[in-house]
C-alpha positions as YAML, in Angstrom:
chain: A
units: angstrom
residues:
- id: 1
  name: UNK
  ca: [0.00, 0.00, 0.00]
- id: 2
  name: UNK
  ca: [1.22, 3.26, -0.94]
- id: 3
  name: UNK
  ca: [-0.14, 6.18, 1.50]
- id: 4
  name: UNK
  ca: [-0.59, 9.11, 0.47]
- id: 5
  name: UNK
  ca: [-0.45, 12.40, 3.14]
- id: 6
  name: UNK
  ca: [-3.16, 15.45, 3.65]
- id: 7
  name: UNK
  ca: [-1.20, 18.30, 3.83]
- id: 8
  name: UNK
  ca: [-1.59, 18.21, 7.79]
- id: 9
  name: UNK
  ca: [0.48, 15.17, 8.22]
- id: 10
  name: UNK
  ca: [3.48, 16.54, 5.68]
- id: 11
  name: UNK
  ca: [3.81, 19.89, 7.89]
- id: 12
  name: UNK
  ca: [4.15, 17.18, 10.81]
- id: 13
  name: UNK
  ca: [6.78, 15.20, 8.62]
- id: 14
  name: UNK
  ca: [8.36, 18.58, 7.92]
- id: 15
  name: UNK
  ca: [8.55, 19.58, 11.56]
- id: 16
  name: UNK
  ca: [10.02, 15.89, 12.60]
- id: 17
  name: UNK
  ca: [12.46, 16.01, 9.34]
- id: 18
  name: UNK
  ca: [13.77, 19.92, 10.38]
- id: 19
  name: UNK
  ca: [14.58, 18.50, 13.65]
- id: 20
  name: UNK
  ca: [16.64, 16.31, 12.17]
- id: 21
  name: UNK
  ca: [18.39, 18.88, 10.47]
- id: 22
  name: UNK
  ca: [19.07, 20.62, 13.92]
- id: 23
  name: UNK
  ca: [20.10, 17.79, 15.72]
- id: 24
  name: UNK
  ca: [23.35, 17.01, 12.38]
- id: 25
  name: UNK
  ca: [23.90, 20.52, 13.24]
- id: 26
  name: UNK
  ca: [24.59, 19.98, 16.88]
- id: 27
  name: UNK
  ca: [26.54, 16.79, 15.90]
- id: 28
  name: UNK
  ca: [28.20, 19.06, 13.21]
- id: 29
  name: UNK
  ca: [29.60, 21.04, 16.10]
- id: 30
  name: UNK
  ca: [31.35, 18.49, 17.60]
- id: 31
  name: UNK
  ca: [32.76, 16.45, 14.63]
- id: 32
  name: UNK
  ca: [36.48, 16.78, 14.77]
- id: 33
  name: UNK
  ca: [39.57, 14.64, 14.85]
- id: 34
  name: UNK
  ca: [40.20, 13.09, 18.03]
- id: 35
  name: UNK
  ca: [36.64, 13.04, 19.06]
- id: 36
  name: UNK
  ca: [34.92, 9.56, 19.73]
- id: 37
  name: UNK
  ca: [31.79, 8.76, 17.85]
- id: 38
  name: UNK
  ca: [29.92, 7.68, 20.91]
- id: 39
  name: UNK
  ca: [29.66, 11.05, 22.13]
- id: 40
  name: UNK
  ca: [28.09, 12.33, 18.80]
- id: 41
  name: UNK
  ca: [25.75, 9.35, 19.56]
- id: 42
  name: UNK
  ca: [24.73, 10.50, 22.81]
- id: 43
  name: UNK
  ca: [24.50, 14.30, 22.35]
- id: 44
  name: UNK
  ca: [22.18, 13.50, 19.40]
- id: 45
  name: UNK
  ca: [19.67, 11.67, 21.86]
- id: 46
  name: UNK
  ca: [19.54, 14.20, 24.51]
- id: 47
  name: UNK
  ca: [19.46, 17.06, 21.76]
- id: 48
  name: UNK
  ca: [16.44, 15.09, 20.21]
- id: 49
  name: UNK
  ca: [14.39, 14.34, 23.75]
- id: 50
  name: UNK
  ca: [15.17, 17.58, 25.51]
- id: 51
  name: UNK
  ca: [12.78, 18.70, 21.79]
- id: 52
  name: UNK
  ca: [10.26, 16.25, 23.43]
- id: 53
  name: UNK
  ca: [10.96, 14.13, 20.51]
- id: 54
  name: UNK
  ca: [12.22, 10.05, 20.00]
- id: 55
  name: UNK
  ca: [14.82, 8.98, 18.01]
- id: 56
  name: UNK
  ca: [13.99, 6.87, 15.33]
- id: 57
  name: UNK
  ca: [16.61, 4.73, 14.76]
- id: 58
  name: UNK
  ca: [17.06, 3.89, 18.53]
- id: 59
  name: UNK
  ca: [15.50, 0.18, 18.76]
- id: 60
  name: UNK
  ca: [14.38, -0.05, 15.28]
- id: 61
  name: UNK
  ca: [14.84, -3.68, 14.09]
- id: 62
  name: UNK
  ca: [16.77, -3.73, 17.46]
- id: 63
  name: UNK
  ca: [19.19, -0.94, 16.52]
- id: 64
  name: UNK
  ca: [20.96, 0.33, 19.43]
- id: 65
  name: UNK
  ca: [22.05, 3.29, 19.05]
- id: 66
  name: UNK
  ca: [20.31, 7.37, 17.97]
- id: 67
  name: UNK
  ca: [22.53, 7.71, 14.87]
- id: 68
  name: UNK
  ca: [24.10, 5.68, 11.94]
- id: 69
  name: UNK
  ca: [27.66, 7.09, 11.77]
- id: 70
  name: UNK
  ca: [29.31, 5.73, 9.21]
- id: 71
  name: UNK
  ca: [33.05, 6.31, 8.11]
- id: 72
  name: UNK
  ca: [35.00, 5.97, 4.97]
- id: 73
  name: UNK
  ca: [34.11, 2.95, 3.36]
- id: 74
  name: UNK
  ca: [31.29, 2.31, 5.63]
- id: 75
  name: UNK
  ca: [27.89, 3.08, 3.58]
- id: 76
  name: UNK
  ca: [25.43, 2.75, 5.99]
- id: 77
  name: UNK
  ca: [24.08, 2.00, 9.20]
- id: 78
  name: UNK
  ca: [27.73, 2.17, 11.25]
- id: 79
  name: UNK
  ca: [27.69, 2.29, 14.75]
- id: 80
  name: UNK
  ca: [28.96, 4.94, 17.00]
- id: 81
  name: UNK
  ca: [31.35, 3.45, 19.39]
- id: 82
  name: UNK
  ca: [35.18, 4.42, 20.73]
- id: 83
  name: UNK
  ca: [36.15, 4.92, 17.52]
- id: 84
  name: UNK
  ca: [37.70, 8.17, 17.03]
- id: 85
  name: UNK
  ca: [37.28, 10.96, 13.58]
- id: 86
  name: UNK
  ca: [40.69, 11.53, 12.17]
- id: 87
  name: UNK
  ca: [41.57, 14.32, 9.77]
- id: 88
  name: UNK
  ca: [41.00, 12.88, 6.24]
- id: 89
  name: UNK
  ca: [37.73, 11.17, 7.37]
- id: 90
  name: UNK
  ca: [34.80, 11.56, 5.38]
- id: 91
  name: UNK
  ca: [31.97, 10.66, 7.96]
- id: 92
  name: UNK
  ca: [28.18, 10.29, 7.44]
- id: 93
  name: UNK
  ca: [25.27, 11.16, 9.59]
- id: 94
  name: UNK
  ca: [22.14, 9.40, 9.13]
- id: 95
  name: UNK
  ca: [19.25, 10.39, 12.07]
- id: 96
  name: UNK
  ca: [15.63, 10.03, 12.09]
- id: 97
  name: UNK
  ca: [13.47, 11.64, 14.93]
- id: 98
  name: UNK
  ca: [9.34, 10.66, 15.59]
- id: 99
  name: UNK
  ca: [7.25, 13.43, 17.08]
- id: 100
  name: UNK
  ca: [3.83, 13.87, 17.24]
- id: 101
  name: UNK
  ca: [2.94, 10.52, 15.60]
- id: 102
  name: UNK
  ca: [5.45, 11.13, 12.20]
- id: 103
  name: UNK
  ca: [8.60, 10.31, 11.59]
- id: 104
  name: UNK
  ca: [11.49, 12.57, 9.81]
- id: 105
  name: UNK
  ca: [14.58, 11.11, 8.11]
- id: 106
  name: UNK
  ca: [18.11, 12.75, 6.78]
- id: 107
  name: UNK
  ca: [21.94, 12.04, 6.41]
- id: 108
  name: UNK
  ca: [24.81, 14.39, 5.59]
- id: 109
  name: UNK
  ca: [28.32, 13.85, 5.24]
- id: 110
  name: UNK
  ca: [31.21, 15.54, 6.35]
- id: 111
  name: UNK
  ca: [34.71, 16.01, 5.32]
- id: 112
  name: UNK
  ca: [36.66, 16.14, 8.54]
- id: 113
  name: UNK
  ca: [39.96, 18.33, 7.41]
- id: 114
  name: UNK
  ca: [42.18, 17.96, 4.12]
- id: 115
  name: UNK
  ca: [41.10, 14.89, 1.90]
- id: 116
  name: UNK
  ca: [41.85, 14.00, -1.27]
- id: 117
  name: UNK
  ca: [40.49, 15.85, -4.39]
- id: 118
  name: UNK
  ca: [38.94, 12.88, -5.86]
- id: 119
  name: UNK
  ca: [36.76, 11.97, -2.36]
- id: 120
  name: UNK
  ca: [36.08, 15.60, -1.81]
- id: 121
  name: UNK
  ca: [34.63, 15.12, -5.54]
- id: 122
  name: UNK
  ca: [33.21, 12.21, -4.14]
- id: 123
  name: UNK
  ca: [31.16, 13.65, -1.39]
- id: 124
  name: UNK
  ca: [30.18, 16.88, -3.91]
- id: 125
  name: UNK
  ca: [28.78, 14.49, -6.84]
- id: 126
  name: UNK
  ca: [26.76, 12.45, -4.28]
- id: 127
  name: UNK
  ca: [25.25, 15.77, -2.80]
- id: 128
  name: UNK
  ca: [24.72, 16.99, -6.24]
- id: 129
  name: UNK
  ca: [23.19, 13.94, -7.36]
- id: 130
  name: UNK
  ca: [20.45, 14.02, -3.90]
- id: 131
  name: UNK
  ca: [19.15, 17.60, -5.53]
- id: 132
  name: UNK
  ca: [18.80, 15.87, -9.45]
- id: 133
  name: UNK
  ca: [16.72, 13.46, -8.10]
- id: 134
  name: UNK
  ca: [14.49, 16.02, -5.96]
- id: 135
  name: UNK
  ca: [14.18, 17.84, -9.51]
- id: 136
  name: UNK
  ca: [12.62, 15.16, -10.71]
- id: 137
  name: UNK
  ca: [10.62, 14.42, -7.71]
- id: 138
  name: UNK
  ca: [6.90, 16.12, -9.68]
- id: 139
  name: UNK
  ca: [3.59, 14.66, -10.79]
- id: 140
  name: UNK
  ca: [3.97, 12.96, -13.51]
- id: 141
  name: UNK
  ca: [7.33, 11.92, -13.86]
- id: 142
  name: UNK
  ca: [8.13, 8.15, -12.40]
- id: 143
  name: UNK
  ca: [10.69, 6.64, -9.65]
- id: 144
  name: UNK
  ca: [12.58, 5.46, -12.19]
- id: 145
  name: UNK
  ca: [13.14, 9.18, -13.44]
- id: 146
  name: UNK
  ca: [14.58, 9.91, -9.85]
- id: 147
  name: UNK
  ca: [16.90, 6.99, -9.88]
- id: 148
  name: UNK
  ca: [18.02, 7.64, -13.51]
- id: 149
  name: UNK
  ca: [19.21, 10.76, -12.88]
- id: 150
  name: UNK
  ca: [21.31, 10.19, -9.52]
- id: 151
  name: UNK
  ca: [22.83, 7.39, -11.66]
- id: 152
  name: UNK
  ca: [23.48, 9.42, -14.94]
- id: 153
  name: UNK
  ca: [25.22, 12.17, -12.71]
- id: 154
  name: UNK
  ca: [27.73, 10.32, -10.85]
- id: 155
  name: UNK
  ca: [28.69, 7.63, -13.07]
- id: 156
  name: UNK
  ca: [29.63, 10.28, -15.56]
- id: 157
  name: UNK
  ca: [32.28, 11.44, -12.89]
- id: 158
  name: UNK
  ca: [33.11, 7.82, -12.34]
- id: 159
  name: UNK
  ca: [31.48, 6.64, -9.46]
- id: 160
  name: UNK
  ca: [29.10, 3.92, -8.46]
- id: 161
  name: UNK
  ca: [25.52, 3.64, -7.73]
- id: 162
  name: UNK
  ca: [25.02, 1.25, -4.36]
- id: 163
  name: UNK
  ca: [22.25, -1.21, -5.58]
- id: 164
  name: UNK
  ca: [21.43, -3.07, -2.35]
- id: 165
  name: UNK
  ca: [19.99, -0.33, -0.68]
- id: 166
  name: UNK
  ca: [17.17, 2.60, -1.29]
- id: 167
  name: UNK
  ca: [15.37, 5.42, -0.33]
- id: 168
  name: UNK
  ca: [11.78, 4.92, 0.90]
- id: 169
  name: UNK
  ca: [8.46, 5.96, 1.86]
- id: 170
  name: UNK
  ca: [8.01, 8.00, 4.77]
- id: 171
  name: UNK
  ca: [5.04, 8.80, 7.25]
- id: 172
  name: UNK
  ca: [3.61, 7.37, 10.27]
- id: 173
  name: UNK
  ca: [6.09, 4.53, 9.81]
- id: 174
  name: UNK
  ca: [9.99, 4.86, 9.14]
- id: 175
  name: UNK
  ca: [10.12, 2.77, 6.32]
- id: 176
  name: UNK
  ca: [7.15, 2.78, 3.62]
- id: 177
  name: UNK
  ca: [6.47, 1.89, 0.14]
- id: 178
  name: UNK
  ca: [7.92, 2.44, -2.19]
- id: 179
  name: UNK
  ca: [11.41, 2.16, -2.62]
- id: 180
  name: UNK
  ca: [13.32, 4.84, -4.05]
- id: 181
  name: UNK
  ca: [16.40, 3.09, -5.81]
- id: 182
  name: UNK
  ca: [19.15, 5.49, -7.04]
- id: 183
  name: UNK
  ca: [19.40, 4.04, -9.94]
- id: 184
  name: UNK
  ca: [16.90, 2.92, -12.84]
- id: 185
  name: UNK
  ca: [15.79, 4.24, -16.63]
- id: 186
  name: UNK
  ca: [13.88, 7.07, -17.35]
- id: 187
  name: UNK
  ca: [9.69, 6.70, -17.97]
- id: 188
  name: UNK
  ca: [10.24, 3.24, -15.50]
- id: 189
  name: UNK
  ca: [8.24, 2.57, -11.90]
- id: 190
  name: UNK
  ca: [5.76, 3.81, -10.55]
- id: 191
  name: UNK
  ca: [3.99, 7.21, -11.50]
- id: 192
  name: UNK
  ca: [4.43, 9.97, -8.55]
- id: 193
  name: UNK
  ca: [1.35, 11.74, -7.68]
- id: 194
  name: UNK
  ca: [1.02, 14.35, -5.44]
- id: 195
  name: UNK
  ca: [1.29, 13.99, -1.86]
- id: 196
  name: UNK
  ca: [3.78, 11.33, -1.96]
- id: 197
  name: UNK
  ca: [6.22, 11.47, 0.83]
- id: 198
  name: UNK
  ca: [9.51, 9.83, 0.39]
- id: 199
  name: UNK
  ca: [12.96, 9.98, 1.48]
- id: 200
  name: UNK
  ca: [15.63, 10.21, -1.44]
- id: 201
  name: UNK
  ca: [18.84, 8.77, -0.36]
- id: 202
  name: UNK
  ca: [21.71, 8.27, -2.84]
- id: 203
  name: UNK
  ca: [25.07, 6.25, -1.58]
- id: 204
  name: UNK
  ca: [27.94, 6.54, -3.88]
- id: 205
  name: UNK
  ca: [30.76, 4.67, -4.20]
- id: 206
  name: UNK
  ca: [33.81, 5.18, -5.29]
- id: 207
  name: UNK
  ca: [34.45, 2.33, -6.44]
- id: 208
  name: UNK
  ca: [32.75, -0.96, -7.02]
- id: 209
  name: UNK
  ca: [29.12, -0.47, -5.94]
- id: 210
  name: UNK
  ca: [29.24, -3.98, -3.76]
- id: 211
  name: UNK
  ca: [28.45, -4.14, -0.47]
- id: 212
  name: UNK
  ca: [29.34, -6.39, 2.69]
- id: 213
  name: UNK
  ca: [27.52, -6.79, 5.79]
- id: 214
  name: UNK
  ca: [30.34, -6.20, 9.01]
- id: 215
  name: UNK
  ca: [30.34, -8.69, 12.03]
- id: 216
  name: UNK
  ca: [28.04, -6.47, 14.16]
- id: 217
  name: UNK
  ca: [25.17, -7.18, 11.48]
- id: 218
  name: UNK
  ca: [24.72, -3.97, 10.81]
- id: 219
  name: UNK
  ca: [27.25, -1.81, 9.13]
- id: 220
  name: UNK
  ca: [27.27, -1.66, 5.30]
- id: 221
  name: UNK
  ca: [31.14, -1.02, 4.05]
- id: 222
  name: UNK
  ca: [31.99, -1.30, 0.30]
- id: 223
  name: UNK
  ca: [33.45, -4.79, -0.65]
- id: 224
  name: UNK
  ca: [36.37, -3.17, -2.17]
- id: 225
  name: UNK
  ca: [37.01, -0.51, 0.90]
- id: 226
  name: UNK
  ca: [37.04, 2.33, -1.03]
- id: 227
  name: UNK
  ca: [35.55, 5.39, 0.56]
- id: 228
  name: UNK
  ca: [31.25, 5.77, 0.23]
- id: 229
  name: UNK
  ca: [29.37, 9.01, 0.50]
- id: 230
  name: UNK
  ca: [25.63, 9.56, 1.42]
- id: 231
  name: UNK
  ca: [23.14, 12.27, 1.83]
- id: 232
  name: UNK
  ca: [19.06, 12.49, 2.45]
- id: 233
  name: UNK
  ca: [16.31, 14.75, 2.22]
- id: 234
  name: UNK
  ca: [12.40, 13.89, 3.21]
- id: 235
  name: UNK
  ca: [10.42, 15.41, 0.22]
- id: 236
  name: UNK
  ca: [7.00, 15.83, -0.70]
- id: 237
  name: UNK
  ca: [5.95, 15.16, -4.65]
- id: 238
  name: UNK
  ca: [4.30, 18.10, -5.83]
- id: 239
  name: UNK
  ca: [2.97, 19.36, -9.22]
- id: 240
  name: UNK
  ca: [5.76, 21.34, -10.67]
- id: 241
  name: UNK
  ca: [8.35, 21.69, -7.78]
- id: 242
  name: UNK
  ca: [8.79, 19.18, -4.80]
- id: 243
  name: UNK
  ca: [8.66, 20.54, -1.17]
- id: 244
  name: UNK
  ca: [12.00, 19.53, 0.25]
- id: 245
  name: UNK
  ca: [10.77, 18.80, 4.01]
- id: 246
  name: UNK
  ca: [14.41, 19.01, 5.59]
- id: 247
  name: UNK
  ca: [16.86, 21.27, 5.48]
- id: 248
  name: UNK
  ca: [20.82, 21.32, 5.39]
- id: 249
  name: UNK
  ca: [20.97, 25.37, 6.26]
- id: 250
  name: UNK
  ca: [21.47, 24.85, 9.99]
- id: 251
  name: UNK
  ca: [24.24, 22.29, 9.07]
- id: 252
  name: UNK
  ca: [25.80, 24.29, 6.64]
- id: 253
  name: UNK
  ca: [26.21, 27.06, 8.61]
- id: 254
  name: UNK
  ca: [27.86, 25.38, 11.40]
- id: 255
  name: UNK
  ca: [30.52, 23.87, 8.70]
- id: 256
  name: UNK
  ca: [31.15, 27.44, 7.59]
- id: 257
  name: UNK
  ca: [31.73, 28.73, 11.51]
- id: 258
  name: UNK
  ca: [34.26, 25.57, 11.94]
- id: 259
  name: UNK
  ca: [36.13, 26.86, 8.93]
- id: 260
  name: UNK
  ca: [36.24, 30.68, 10.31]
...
């Protein structure tokens, strides 16, 4: 079943999804070399329940921890531990926060100090590549037209599309049809009408686009251990423009005060 929202339930999605964007920003604050990922983990949960909010993650599927922090050639779904950022890391930050009844999803990644031009590339194209799809996130057009041009865009530059994993429906539930690979043909999938809530979520390798599960059963690292970037918006399909329902601003502007 695909459901689609009144606009009532995509302000709450938007107000859940912008407090995601608040809470990276906190984390944003903190990431630096030396500094344990654990503690990003835990500032992230008090951030999100002192906004008399849940996180999301936290117990889903048995997930124990607020954020997915995930490193290098980790993808996905890492978990924040004693490890500790070191300059040249590029680090991802997936959260997802539930208040009043609707969830809110979103990832960023970060380039902790001087890395090399190809991954800063890396990190750029995959960003770049979140926004194509959102362009093509309108009535009319179909999932496959969202997929086709994340793909188009980075593999021009080199890179790899992850196939094992997607984007996905968003709402009173975390996860909900239907899947938004980032990758596909044009005029493919299903037809997006209005009101359709999804989370867009390219992961680009730069490698290979296999994937291994780690030990813990959890993390997602690429098989050849090159380095993986990721980024997420919540969006809402509209006629002519989609309504991007979180925001990167409050992030953004912390990155610029770290480099002041």
């Amino acid at each position: 079943m695909i459901y689609y929202k009144t606009d009532e339930e995509i302000e709450k999605i938007r107000k859940s999804s912008l407090l995601v964007g608040k809470t990276i920003a906190e984390v944003a604050k903190l990431i630096k070399p030396g500094v344990k990922t654990i503690n990003l983990d835990k500032l992230a949960e008090q951030f999100i329940l002192d906004h008399h909010a849940k996180p999301a993650f936290k117990g889903y599927n048995g997930f124990p921890y607020t954020l997915c922090i995930s490193i290098n050639e980790q993808v996905v779904h890492g978990f924040p531990g004693e490890r500790e950022i070191k300059n040249g890391d590029i680090v991802s930050i997936d959260c997802g926060v539930l208040k009043d009844g609707y969830f809110g999803d979103s990832a960023y990644t970060f380039i902790v100090g001087e890395v090399k031009p190809e991954i800063k590339l890396l990190v750029e194209a995959t960003k770049e590549s979140l926004y194509k799809g959102i362009e093509n996130a309108v009535v009319g057009k179909r999932l496959g037209d969202i997929g086709y041009e994340i793909q188009n865009h980075v593999e021009k530059l080199g890179f790899s599309v992850v196939r094992d994993l997607v984007g996905h429906g968003i709402g009173k539930n975390l996860h909900e049809k239907p899947e938004v690979m980032n990758y596909g043909r044009k005029g493919t999938g299903m037809k997006l009408q209005e009101n359709l809530v999804i989370a867009i979520e390219p992961m680009i390798n730069m490698g290979k686009y296999n994937v291994v599960q780690e030990a813990d059963g959890w993390t997602i690292r690429t098989s050849d251990r090159m380095p993986s970037a990721h980024f997420e918006h919540t969006i809402a399909v509209k006629k002519n423009k989609a309504i991007i329902l979180s925001s990167f601003d409050e992030i953004e502007e912390v990155i610029k005060r770290n480099k002041e």
